[in-house]
Backbone bond lengths (Angstrom), bond angles and torsions (degrees), N, CA, C in turn:
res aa  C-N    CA-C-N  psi(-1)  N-CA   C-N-CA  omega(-1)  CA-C   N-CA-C  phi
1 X - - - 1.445 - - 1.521 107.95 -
2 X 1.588 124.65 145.63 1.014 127.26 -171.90 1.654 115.52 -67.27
3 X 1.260 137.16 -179.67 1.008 143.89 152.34 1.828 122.74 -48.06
4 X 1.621 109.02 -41.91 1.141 110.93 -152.60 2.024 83.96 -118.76
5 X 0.913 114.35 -0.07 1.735 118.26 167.72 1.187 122.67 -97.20
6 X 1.450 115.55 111.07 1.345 112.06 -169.21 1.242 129.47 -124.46
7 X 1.220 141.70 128.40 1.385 112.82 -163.73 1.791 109.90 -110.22
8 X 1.126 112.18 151.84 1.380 122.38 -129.53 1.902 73.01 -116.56
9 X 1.347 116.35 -77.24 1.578 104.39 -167.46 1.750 81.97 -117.67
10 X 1.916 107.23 178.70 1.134 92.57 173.50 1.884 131.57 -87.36
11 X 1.130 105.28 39.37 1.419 112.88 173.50 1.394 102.96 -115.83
12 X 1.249 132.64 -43.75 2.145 137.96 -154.31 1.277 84.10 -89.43
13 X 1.358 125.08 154.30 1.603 140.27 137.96 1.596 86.96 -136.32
14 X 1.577 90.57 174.62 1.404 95.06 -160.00 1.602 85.34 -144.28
15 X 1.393 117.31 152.31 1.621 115.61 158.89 1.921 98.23 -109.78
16 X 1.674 94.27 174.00 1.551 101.50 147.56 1.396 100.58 -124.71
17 X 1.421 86.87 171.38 1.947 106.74 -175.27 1.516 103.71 -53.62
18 X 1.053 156.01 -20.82 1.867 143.94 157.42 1.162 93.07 -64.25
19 X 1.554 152.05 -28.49 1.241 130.41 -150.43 1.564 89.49 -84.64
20 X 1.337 118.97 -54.81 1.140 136.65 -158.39 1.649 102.52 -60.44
21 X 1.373 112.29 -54.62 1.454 112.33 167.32 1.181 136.58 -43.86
22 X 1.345 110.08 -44.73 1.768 117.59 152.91 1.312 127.17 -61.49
23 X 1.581 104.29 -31.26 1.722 82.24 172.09 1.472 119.98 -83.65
24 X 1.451 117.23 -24.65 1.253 120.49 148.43 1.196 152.49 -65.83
25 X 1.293 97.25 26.16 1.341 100.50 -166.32 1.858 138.80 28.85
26 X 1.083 87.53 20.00 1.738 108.48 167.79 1.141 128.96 -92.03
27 X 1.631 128.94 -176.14 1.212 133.72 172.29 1.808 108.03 -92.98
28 X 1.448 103.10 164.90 1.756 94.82 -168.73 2.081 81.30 -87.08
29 X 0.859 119.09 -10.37 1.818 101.11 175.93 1.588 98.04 -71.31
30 X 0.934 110.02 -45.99 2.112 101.31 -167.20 1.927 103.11 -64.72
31 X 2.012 100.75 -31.39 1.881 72.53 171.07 1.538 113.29 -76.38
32 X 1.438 121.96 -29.03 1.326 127.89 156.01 1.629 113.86 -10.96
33 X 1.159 103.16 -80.04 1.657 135.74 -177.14 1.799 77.87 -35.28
34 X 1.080 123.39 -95.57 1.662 139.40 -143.54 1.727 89.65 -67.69
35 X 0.970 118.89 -90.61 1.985 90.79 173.55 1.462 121.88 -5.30
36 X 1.552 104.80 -64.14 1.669 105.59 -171.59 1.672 117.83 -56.64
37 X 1.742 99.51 -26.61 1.554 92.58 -172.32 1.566 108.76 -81.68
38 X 1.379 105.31 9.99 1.653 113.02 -161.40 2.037 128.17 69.40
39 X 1.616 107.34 14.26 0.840 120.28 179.83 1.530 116.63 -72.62
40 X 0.726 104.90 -12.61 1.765 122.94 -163.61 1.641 114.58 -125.17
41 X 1.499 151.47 84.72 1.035 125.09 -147.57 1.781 105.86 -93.65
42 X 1.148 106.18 170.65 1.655 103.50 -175.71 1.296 115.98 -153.32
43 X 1.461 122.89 156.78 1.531 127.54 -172.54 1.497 96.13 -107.55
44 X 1.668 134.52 142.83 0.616 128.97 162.02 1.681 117.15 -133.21
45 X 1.462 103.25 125.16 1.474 87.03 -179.33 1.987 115.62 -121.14
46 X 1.142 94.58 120.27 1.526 100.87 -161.84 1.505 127.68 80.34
47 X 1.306 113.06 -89.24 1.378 112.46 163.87 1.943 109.45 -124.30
48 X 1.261 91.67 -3.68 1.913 94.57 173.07 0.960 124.28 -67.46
49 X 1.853 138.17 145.51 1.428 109.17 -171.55 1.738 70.43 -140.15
50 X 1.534 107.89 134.30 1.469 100.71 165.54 1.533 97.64 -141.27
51 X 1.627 123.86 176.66 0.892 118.90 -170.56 1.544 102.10 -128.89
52 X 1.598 135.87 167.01 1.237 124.79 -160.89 1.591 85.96 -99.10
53 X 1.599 123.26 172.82 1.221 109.72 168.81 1.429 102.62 -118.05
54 X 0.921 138.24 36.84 1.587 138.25 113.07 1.491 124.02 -60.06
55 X 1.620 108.80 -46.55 1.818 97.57 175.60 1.996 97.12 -60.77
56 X 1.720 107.17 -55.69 1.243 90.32 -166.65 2.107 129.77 -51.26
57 X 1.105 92.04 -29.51 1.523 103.72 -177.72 1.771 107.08 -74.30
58 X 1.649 119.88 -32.64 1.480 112.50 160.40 1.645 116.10 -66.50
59 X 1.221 105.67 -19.57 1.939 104.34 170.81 1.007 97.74 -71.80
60 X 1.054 134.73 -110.51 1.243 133.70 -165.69 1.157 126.09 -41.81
61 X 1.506 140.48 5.57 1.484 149.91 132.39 1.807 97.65 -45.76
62 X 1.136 96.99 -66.61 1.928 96.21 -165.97 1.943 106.79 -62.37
63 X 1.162 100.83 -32.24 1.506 90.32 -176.74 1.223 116.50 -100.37
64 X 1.165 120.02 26.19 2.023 143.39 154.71 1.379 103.33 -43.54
65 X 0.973 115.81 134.11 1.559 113.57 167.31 1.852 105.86 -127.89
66 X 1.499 95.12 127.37 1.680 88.48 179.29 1.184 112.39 -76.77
């Protein structure tokens, strides 16, 4: 498990936006971008923003292209 992935009970893990960027080979502004449009949903607590990896793994289910 990564540094910044944590799992909270044993079902939730959670990423943050670098996690997500590395596996995508993207920048953390473009997951930025898709959060902001509300495409992406996210927990935030205080100033943390992480994402569940069930929401993340249903994103990228829908934006699959066969």
């Amino acid at each position: 498990m990564s540094r910044s992935s944590s799992r909270q009970n044993s079902d939730i893990v959670f990423h943050t936006i670098d996690d997500i960027a590395e596996r995508w080979d993207s920048s953390t502004r473009h997951v930025r971008w898709i959060i902001k449009d509300g495409d992406l949903p996210v927990h935030r607590i205080r100033n943390l923003i992480r994402v569940s990896d069930t929401d993340l793994r249903v994103y990228e289910k829908i934006c699959r292209e066969d």
